[in-house]
C-alpha positions as CSV (number, residue, x, y, z in Angstrom):
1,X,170.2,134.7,134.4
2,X,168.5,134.8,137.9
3,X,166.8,138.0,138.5
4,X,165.9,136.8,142.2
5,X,168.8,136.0,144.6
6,X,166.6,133.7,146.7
7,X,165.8,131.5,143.9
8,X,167.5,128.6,142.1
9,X,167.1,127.1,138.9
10,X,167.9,123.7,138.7
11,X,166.9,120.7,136.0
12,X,163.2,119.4,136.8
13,X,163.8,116.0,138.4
14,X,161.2,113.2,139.0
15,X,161.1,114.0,142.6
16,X,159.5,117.9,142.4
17,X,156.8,115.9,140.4
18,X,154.4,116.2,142.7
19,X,154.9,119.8,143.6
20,X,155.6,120.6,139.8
21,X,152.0,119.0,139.0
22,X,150.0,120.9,141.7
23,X,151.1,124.3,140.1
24,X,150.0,123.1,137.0
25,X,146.7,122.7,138.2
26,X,146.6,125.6,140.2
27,X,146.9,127.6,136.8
28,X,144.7,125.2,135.0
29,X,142.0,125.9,138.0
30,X,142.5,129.8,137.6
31,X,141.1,129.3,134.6
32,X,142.9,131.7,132.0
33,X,146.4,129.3,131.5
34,X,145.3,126.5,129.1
35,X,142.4,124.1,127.4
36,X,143.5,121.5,130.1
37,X,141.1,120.7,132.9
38,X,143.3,118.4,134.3
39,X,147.0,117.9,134.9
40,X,148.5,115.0,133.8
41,X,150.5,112.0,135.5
42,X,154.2,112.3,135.5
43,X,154.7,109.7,133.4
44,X,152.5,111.4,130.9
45,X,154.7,114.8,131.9
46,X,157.7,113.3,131.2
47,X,157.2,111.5,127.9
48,X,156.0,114.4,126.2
49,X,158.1,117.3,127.6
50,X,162.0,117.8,125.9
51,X,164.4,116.5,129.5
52,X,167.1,118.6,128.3
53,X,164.6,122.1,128.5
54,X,162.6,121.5,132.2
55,X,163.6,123.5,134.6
56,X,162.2,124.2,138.1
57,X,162.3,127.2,140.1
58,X,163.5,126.2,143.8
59,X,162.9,128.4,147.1
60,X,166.0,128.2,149.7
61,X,163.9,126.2,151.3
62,X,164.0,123.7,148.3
63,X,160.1,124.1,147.3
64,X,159.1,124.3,144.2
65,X,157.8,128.1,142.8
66,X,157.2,127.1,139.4
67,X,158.3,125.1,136.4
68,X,158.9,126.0,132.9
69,X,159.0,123.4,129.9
70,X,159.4,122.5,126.2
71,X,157.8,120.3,123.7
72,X,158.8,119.7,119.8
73,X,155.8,121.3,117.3
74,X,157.2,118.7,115.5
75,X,158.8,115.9,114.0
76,X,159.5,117.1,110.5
77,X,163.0,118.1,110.5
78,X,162.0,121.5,109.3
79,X,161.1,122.2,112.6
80,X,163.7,120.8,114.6
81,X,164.4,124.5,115.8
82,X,161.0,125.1,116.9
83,X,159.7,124.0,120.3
84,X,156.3,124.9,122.1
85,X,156.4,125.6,125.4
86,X,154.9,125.9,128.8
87,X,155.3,128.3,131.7
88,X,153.3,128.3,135.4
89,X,154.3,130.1,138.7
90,X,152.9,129.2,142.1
91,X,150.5,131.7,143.1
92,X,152.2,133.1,146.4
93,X,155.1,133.2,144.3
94,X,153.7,135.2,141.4
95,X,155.0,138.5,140.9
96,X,158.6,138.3,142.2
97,X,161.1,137.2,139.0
98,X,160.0,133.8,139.0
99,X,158.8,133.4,135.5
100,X,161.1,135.7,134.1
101,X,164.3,133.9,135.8
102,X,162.1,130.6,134.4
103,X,162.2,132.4,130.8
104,X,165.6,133.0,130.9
105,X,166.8,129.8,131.8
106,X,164.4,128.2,129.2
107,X,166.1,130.7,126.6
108,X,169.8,129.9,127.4
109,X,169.5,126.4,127.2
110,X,167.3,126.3,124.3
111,X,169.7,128.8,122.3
112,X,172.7,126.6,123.6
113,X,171.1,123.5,122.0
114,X,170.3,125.2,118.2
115,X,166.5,125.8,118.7
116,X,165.7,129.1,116.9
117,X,161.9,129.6,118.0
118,X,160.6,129.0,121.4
119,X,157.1,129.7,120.9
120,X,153.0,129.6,122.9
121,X,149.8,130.0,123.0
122,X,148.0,132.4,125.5
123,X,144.6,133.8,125.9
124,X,144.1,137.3,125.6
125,X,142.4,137.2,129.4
126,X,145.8,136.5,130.5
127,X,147.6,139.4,130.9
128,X,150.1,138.6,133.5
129,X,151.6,136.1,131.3
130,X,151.3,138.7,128.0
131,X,153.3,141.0,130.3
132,X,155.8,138.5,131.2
133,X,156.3,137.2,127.9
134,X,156.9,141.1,126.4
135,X,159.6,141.5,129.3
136,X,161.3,138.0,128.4
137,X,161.8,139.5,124.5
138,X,158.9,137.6,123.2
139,X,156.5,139.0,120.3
140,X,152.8,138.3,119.6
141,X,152.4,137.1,115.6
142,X,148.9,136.5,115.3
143,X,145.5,135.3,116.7
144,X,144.0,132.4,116.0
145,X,140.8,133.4,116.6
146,X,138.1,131.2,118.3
147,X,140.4,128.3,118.3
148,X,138.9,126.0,120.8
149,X,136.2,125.9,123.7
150,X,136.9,127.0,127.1
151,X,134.7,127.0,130.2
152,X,131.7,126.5,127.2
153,X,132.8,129.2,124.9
154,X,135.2,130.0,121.7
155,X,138.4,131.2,123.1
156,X,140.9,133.0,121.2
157,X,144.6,132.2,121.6
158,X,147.4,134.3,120.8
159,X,150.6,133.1,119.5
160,X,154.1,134.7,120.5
161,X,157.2,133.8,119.8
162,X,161.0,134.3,120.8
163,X,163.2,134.0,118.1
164,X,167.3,133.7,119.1
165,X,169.0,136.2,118.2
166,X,172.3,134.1,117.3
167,X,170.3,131.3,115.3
168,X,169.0,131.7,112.4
């Protein structure tokens, strides 16, 4: 599962909130990661994200590198297979396995737990996160184009997917 041997994946816990957070807005503030301008509170963070699928990404120096995370599309049980979820890397930590090791981890457990789809949006300007997601076995299905306004103009968003290969 870990394609780095310097790096840990452990279960997010309350603690790395603060460090988990300030990556988030670090890829919010780069400005091709999401429709958010801000990152939420923890509380916010924790109510809404799935405990059993957030997993941080830990330095030996226990720091956090980045954070991956899962949210239900929702709660018709049609779609109780079917989770949404989110992804961001540090910058200095960018480019060395992080998110991959992240995506794997996510993967596993979500595979382990019966969900068939992990699925996201991403905008077509983001092509670090395309790549990462083509390398992690995930496929693009569409583009909803001009979906929403970013930075004070229609953004397109595409949607991938990972489908499990055992489920479903």
């Amino acid at each position: 599962m870990n394609t780095t041997p310097d790096l840990r994946i452990e279960p997010m816990r309350p603690e790395q909130a603060d460090q988990a957070l300030a990556i988030y807005q670090l890829g919010i503030d780069d400005g091709d990661a999401t429709f958010e301008t801000t990152a939420p509170t923890w509380a916010k963070f924790d109510n809404s994200k799935l405990p059993d699928h957030r997993f941080v990404a830990l330095d030996p120096d226990d720091r956090v590198l980045g954070w991956i995370a899962v949210v239900p599309v929702s709660d018709r049980c049609a779609y109780a297979g079917v989770v949404e979820h989110s992804v961001y890397v540090h910058p200095t930590a960018r480019s060395r396995g992080v998110g991959l090791t992240l995506l794997n981890a996510l993967l596993e457990s979500t595979t382990t737990a019966g969900i068939w789809t992990v699925q996201s949006g991403i905008f077509p300007e983001n092509t670090a996160s395309i790549a990462l997601h083509t390398k992690a076995g995930f496929r693009t299905i569409g583009t909803r184009e001009r979906i929403g306004r970013h930075h004070d103009r229609w953004s397109d968003v595409l949607l991938i997917e990972h489908r499990s290969p055992t489920i479903g």
